[in-house]
C-alpha positions as CSV (number, residue, x, y, z in Angstrom):
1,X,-97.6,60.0,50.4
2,X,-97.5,62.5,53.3
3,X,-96.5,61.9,56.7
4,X,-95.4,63.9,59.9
5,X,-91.3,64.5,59.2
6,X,-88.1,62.3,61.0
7,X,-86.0,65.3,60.5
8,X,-87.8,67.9,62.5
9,X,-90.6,68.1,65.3
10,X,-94.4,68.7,63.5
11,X,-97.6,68.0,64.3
12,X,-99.3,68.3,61.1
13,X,-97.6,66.2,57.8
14,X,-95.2,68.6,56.0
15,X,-92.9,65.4,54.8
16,X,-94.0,64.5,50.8
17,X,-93.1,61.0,49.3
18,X,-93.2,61.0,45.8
19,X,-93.1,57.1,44.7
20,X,-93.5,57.8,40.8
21,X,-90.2,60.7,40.9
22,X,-88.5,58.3,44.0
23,X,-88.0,61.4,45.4
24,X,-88.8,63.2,49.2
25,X,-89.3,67.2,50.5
26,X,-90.5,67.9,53.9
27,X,-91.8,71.4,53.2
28,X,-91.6,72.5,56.9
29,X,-87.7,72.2,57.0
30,X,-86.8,72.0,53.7
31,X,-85.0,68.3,54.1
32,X,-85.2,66.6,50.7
33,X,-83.5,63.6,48.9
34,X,-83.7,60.3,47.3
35,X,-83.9,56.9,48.4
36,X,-80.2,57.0,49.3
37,X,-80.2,60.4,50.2
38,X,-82.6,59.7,53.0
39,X,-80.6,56.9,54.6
40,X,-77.4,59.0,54.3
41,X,-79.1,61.8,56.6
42,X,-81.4,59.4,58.9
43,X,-78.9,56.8,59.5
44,X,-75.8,58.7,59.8
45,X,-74.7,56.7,57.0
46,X,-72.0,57.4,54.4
47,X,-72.8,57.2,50.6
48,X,-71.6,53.8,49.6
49,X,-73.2,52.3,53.3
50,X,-76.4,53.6,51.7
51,X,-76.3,52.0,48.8
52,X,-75.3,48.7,50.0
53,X,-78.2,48.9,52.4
54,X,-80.6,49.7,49.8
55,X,-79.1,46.8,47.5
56,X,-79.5,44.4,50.6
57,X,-83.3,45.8,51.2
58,X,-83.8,44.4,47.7
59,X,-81.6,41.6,47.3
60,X,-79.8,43.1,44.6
61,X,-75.6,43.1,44.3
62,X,-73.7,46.1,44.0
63,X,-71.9,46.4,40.5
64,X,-68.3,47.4,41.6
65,X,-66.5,49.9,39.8
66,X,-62.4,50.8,39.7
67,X,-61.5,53.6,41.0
68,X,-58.4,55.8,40.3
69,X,-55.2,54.9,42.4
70,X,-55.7,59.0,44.0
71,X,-58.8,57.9,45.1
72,X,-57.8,54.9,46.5
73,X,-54.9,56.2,48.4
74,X,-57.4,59.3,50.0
75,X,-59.8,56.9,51.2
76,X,-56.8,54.5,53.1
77,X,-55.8,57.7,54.1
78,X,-59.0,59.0,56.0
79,X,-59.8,55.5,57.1
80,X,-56.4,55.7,59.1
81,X,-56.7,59.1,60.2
82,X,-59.9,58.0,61.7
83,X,-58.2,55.4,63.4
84,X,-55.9,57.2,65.2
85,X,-58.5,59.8,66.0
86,X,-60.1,57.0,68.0
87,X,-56.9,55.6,69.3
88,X,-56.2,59.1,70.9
89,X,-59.7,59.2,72.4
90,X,-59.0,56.0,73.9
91,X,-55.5,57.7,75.8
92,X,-57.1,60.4,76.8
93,X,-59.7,58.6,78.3
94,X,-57.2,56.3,80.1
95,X,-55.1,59.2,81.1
96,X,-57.9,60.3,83.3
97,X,-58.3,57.2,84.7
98,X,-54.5,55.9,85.6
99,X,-52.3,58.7,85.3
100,X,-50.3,60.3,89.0
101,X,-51.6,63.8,87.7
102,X,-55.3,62.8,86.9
103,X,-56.3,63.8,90.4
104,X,-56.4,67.4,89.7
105,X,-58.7,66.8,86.6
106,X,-61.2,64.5,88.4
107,X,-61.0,67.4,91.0
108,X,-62.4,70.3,88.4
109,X,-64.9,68.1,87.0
110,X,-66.3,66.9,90.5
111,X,-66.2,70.5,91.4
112,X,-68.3,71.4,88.4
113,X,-70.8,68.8,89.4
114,X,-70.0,66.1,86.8
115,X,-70.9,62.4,87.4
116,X,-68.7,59.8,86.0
117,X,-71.6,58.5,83.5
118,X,-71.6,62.1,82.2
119,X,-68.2,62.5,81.8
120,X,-68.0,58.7,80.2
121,X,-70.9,59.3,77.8
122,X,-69.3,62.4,76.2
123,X,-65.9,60.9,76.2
124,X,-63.9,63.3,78.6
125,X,-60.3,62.6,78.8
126,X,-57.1,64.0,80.2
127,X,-53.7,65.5,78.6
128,X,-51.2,65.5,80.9
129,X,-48.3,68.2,81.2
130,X,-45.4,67.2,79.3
131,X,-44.2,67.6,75.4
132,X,-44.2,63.9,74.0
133,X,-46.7,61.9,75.8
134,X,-48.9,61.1,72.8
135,X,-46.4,61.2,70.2
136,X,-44.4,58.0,73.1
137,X,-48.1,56.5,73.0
138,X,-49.0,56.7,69.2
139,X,-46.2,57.7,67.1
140,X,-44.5,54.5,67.1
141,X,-43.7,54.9,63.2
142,X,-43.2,57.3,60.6
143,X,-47.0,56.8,59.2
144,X,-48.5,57.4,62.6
145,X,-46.8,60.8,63.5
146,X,-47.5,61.6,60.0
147,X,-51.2,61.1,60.9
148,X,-51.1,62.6,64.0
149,X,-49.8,65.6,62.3
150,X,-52.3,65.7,59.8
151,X,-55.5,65.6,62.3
152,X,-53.6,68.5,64.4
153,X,-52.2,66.0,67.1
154,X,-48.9,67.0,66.7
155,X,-47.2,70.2,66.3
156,X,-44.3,70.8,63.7
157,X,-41.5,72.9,64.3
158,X,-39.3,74.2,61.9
159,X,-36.7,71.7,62.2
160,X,-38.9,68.8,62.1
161,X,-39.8,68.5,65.6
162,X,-42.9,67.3,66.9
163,X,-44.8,67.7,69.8
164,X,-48.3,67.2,71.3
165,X,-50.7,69.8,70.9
166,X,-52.9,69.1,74.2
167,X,-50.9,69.6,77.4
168,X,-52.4,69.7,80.8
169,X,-55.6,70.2,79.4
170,X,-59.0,68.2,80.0
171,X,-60.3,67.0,77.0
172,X,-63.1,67.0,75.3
173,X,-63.5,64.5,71.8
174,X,-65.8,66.5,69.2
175,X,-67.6,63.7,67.2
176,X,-69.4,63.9,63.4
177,X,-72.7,62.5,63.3
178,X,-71.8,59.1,62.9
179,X,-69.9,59.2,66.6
180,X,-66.7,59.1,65.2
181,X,-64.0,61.2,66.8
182,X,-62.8,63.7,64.7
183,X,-61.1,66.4,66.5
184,X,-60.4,67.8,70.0
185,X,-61.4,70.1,72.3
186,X,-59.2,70.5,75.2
187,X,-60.2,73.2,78.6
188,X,-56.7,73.9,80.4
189,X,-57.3,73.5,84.1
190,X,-54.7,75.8,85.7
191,X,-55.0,79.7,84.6
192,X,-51.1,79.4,83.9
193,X,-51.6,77.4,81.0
194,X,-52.5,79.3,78.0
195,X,-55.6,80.1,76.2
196,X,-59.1,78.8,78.4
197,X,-60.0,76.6,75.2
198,X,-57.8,74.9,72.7
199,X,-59.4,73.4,69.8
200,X,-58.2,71.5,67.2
201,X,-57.2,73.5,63.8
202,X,-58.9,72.6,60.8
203,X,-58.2,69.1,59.0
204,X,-59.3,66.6,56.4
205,X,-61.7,65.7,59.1
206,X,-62.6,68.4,60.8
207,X,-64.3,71.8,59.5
208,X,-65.2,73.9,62.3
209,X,-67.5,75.9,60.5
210,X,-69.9,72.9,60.1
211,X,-69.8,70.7,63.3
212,X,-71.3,71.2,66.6
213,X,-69.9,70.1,70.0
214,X,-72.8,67.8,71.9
215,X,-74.7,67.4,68.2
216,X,-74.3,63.6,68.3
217,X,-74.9,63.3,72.1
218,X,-78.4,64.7,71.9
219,X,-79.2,62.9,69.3
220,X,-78.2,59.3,70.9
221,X,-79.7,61.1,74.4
222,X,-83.3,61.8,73.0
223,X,-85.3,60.4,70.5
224,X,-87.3,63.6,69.8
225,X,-85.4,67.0,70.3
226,X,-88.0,69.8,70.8
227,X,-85.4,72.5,70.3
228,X,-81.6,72.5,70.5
229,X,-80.0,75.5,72.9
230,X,-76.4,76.8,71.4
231,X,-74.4,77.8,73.9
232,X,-70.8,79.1,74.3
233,X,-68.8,76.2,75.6
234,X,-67.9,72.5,75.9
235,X,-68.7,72.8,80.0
236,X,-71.5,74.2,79.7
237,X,-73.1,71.8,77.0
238,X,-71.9,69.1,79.7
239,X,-73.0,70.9,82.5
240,X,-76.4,71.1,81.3
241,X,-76.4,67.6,80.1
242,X,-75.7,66.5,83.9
243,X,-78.9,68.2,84.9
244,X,-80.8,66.6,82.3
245,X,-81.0,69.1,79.8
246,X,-79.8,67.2,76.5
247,X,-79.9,69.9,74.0
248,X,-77.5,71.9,74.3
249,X,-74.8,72.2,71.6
250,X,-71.8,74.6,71.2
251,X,-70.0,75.9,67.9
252,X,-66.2,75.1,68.1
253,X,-64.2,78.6,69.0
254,X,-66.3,80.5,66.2
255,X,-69.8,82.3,64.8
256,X,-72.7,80.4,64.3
257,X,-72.6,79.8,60.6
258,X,-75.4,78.8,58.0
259,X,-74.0,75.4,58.0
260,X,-74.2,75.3,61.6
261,X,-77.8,76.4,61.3
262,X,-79.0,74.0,58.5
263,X,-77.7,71.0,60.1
264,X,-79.5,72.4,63.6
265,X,-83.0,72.7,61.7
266,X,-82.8,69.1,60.5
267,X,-82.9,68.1,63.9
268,X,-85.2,70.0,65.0
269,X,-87.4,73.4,64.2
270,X,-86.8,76.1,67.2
271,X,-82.9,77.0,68.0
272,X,-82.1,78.7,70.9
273,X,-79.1,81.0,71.1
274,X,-77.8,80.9,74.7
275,X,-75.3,84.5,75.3
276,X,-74.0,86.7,78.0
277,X,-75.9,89.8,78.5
278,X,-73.2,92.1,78.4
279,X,-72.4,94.1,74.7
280,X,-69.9,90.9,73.7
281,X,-73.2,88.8,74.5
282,X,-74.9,90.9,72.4
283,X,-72.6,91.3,69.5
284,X,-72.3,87.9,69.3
285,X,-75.8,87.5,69.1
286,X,-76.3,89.9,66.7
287,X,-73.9,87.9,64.2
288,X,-75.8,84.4,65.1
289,X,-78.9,86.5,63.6
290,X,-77.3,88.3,60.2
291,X,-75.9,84.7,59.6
292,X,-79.5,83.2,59.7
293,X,-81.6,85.7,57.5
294,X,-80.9,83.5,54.5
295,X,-82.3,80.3,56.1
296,X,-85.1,81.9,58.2
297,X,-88.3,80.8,57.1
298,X,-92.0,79.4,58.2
299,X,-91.7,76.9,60.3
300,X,-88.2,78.1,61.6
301,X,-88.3,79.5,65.0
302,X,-85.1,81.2,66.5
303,X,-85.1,83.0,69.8
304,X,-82.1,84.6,71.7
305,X,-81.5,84.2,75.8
306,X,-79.1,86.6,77.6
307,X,-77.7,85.5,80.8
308,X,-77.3,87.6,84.3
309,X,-74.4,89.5,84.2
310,X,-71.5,87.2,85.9
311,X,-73.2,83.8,84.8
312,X,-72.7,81.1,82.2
313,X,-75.1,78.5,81.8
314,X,-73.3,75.8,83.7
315,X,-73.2,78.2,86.7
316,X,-77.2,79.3,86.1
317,X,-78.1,76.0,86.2
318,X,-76.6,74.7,89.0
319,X,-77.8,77.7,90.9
320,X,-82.0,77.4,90.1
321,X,-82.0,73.6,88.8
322,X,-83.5,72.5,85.9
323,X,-87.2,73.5,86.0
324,X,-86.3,77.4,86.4
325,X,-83.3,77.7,83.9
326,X,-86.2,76.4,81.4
327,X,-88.4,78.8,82.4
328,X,-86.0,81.2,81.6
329,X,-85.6,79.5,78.4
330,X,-89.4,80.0,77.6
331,X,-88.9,83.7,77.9
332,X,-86.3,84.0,75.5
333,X,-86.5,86.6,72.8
334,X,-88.1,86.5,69.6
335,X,-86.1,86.3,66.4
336,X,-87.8,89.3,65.3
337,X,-88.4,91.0,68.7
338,X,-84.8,91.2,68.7
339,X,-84.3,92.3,65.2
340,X,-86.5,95.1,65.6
341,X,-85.6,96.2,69.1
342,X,-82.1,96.2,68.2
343,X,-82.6,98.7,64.9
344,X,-84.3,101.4,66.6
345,X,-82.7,100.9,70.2
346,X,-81.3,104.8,69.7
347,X,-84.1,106.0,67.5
348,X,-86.9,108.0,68.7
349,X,-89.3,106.9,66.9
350,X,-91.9,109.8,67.3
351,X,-90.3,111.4,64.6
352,X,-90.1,110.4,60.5
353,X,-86.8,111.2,60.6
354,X,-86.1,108.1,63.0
355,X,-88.8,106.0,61.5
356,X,-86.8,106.7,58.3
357,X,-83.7,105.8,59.4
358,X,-85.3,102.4,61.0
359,X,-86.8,101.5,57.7
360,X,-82.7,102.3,55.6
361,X,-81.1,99.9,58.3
362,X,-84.3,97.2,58.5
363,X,-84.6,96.8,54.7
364,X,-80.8,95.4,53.3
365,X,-81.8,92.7,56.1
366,X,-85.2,91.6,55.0
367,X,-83.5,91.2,51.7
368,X,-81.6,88.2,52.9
369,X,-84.7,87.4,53.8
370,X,-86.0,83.9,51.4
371,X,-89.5,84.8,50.0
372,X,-92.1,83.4,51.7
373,X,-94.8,83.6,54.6
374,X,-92.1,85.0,57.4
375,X,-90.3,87.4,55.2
376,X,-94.0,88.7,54.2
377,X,-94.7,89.0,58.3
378,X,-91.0,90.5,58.9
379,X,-92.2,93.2,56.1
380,X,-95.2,94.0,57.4
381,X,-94.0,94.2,60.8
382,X,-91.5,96.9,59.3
383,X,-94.3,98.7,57.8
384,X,-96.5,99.0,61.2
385,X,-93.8,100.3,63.3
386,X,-92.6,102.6,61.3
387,X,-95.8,103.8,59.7
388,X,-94.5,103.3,56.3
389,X,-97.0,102.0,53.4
390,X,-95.8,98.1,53.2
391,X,-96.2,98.8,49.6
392,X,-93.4,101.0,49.2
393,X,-91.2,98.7,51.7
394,X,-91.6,95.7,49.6
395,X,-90.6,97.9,45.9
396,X,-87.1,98.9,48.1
397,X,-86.4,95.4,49.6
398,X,-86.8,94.1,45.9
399,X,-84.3,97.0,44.7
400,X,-81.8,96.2,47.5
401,X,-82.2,92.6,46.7
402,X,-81.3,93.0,42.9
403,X,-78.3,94.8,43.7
404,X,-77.4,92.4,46.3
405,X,-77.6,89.0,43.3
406,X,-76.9,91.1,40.4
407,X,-79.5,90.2,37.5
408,X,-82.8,88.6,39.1
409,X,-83.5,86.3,36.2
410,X,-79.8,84.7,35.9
411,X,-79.2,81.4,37.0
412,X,-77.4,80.7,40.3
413,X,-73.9,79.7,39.2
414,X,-72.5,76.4,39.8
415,X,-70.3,76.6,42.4
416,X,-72.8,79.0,44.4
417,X,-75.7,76.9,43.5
418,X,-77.5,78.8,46.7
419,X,-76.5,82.6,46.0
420,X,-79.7,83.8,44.3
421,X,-83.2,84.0,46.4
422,X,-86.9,84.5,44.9
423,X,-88.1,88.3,45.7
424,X,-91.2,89.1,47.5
425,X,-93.4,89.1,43.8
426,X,-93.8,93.0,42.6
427,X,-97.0,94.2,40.6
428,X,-94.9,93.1,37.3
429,X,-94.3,89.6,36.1
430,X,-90.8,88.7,36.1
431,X,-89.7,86.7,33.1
432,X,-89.5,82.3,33.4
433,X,-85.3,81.3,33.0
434,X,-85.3,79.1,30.0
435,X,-82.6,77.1,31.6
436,X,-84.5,76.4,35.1
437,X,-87.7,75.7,33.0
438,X,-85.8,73.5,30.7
439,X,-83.5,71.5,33.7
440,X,-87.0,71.8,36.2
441,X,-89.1,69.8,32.8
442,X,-86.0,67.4,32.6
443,X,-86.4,66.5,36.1
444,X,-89.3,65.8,36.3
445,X,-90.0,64.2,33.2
446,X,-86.4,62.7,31.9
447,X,-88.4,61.0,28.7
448,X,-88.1,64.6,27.3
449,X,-84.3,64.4,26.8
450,X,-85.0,62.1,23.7
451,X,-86.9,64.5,22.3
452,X,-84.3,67.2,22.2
453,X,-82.4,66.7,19.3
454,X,-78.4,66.9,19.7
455,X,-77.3,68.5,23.1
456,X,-74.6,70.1,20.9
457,X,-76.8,72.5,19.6
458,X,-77.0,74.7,22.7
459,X,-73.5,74.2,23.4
460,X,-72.5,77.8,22.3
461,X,-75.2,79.5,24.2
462,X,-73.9,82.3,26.8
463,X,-76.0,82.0,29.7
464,X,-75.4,80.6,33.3
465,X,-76.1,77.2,33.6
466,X,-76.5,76.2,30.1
467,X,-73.4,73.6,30.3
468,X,-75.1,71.8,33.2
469,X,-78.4,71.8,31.2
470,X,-76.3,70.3,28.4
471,X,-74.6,67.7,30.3
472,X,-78.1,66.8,31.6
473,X,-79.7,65.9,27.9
474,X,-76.0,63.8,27.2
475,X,-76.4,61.6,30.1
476,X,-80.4,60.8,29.7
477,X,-79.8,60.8,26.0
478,X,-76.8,58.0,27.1
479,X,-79.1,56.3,29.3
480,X,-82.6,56.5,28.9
481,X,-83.8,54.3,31.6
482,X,-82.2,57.0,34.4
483,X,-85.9,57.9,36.3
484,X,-85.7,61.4,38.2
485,X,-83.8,59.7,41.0
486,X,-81.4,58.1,39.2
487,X,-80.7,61.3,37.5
488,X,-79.6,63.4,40.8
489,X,-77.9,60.6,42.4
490,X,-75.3,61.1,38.7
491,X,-74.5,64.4,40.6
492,X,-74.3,62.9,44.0
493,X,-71.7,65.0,45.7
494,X,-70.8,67.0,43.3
495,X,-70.9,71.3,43.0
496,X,-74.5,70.9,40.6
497,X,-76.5,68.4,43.4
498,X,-78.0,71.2,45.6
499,X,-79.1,73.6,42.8
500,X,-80.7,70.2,41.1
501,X,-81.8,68.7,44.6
502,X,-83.7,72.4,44.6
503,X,-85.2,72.6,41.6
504,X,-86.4,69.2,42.1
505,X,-88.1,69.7,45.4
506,X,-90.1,72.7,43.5
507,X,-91.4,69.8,41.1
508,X,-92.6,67.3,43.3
509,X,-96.3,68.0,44.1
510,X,-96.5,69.0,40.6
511,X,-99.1,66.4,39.4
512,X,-97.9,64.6,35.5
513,X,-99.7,65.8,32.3
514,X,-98.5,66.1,28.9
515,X,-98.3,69.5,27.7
516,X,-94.6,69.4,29.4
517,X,-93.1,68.6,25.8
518,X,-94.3,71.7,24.0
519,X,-92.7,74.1,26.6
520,X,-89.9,72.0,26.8
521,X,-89.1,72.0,22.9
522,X,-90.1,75.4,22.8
523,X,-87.7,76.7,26.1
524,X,-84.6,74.7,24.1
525,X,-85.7,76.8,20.9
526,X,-85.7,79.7,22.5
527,X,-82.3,79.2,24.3
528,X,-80.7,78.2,20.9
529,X,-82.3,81.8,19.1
530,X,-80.8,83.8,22.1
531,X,-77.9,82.2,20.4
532,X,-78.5,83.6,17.2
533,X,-79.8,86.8,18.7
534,X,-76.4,87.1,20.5
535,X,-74.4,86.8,17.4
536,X,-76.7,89.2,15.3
537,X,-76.2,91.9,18.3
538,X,-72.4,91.2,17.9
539,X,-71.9,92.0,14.1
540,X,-74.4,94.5,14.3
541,X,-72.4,96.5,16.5
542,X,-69.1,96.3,14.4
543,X,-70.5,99.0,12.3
544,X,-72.1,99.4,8.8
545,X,-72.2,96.4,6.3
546,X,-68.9,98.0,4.0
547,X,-67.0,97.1,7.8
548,X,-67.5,93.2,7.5
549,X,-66.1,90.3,5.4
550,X,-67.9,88.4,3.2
551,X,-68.1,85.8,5.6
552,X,-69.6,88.0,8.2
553,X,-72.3,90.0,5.8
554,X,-73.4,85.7,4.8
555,X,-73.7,85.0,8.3
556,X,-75.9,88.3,9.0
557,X,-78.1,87.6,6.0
558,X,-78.6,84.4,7.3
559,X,-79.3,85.3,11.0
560,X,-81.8,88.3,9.8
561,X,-83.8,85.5,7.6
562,X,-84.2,83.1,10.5
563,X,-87.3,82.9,11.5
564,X,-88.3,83.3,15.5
565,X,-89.2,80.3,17.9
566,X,-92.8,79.7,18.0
């Protein structure tokens, strides 16, 4: 089935069902899943939500399994640590409301412009000046200061001390995509008090490299998102939002990240990087762009906007309104205009010895570069303007590349299940990994695990991702009834799911046949000679037969007389 994606704007169907593999991959922004998968990301809901939902959509009951007392005690844990996340939103928000001091925080936000429905739709609250008013408000037991410390409420001094974090400070609540409050930002009001912005630190809740301020706002705001605009700070993603302009998000007091970005392109396919025009501006941009190279592809569009000197985005778009600050946002820059202006911006590129130097600082960058239809463009973009045959450009990105990974036909590893990237395709095949062919077969046919023989055999083979490929064929030789969903969901959550989640998106438009056994068998045979080959490589090098025991000149008779894999 094909149909136009939920996860990002399209025109044309990029989103593939597959009902025989229960399995989904939108091809235009790369979202894919199963079943439970797709609830978790379209419904903001948790893993065990989405499978009680699905067992409710089917009348089915949920077979209940024990869990350790660890695991237990962490999820009571979190669940109260949620709660007094929201029970702190709820002060603040009071505070601003009722408190003798709250005048001069109503004050700054009136004189920024802000409504009181803005200001109650994103939560804004109000610490007041003083060292204990949250801990007199909340901590009215051991448990709950312990709490409050734990999701950066409190402060701890040395001698076990604790006082509130957020003094005299607006504040704004930073919310995960299920609208539950998970950490703080909070904007001082006087220029006496400390740093402009104070976030939260990190916490079991709250990983800064991954959530966006104003994420969970658009998305309640509109119900299709054109493009989301990232911009520097809390006001100014409110700011905009009081003049109607509901996309804006902010990273939380550091660099845009490829988390940040992945969770930007399942909303929606153009990001816009909002920055001061001045060199900080452009630094910052700069970093925003290295961090995306590895998730830029077709279908992707990211463009950079640099503001007048002296302005922010709040203070732009109070001055020109609405229509003209998105004009402005129409002429933003190009992903690539801005990538190639900023490599030869001291070059003059009349001479080769320029155009040479554009090409050495151009091509580690297009490395980064996934394979595909953009990084081919971005190459032979390179190629025009510096008059070098594309050719040659695309040999030295490959060369950078495979010094970048290491060996091009290992296997990601498991806990970087991401690192590797395909290369643009060179005149020369490259060899197929047995243990992708082998894993990608398994996926997509999980019959072919009974037809492997013991898992054990391959057990002693050294290559990456050989143990996962073995604990594959031991859980579909355990349970042969698992289909290709079931199969991933048995790594739900786990260090293997996105390199299995990948190789099974590359599988589903493949249409069933049955010659997938014979290069199945015959990828586990050769695996388990490599094994052989490995050990006859290892005694061989010792030295001449008089140099090895009996033992060892039996085994090397025997490995030499073993006849190859067909």
């Amino acid at each position: 089935y094909k149909a136009c994606c939920p996860f990002h704007g399209e025109k044309t169907p990029s989103f593939t069902v597959s009902q025989s593999k229960q399995f989904y991959h939108c091809f235009g922004c790369g979202a894919h899943g199963t079943a439970v998968g797709f609830l978790m990301e379209y419904e903001h809901m948790p893993f065990p939500e989405a499978v009680e939902e699905l067992a409710r959509m089917v009348g089915m009951e949920v077979p209940r399994e024990a869990v350790s007392p660890q695991q237990a005690q962490r999820r009571s844990e979190n669940e109260g640590l949620y709660q007094i996340m929201e029970k702190s939103d709820q002060f603040f928000q009071n505070q601003l409301r009722n408190h003798p001091q709250a005048n001069q925080a109503v004050n700054y936000l009136k004189g920024r412009g802000l409504s009181g429905e803005i200001a109650k739709e994103f939560g804004i609250g109000f610490a007041p000046q003083g060292w204990d008013n949250l801990i007199k408000a909340l901590g009215n037991s051991d448990d709950a200061k312990q709490q409050l410390l734990k999701t950066g409420m409190l402060i701890e001094k040395d001698n076990g001390d604790m006082y509130d974090r957020f003094r005299g400070r607006i504040m704004f609540p930073i919310r995960d995509r299920r609208g539950r409050t998970i950490a703080f930002g909070g904007r001082t009001i006087s220029s006496d008090d400390g740093a402009k912005y104070l976030n939260s630190p990190e916490t079991p809740l709250f990983h800064k490299g991954r959530e966006l301020y104003g994420l969970y706002e658009a998305r309640q705001a509109l119900r299709d998102i054109p493009r989301l605009m990232v911009v520097e700070g809390y006001m100014d993603v409110v700011s905009l939002a009081q003049f109607d302009i509901r996309y804006a998000v902010a990273t939380l007091g550091t660099a845009t990240t490829e988390d940040h970005l992945g969770r930007l392109f399942r909303v929606c396919s153009e990001v816009v990087f909002c920055f001061d025009g001045d060199r900080a501006g452009r630094d910052a941009a700069w970093r925003a762009l290295e961090n995306a190279l590895p998730i830029m592809r077709e279908g992707r569009q990211i463009r950079f906007m640099f503001l007048p000197d002296g302005e922010d985005p709040d203070t732009l778009v109070r001055k020109q309104g609405k229509e003209k600050f998105e004009v402005l946002i129409g002429q933003a820059q190009a992903f690539s205009d801005f990538f190639f202006n900023n490599l030869q911006k001291d070059l003059e590129m009349r001479t080769v010895e320029a155009r040479s130097m554009f090409c050495e600082r151009a091509i580690p960058y297009l490395a980064r570069l996934p394979e595909g239809i953009y990084r081919n463009l971005m190459v032979k973009q390179l190629a025009k303007l510096s008059q070098e045959d594309e050719q040659s450009i695309i040999d030295r990105v490959n060369n950078v590349e495979q010094k970048q990974i290491g060996r091009v036909t290992a296997e990601p590893s498991a806990a970087q299940p991401t690192a590797r990237r395909p290369r643009i395709k060179p005149s020369g095949k490259q060899p197929k990994s047995l243990v992708r062919t082998a894993l990608g077969l398994l996926l997509r046919q999980p019959s072919l695990a009974q037809q492997a023989g013991e898992p054990a055999r391959l057990k002693n083979v050294d290559k990456p991702g050989v143990a996962l490929l073995v604990n594959v064929l031991e859980i579909l030789k355990a349970n042969p009834q698992l289909n290709s969903a079931g199969l991933l969901l048995r790594y739900q959550a786990t260090e293997h799911e996105p390199h299995l989640q990948k190789l099974m998106s590359q599988q589903i438009l493949l249409d069933d046949d049955n010659s997938m056994e014979p290069e199945f068998l015959s990828a586990l045979d050769a695996l388990e000679h490599s094994q052989h080959e490995d050990r006859l490589d290892s005694l061989s090098l010792k030295g001449s037969p008089s140099q090895l025991s009996d033992e060892e000149k039996a085994e090397l008779r025997k490995l030499t007389t073993r006849p190859a894999p067909k």
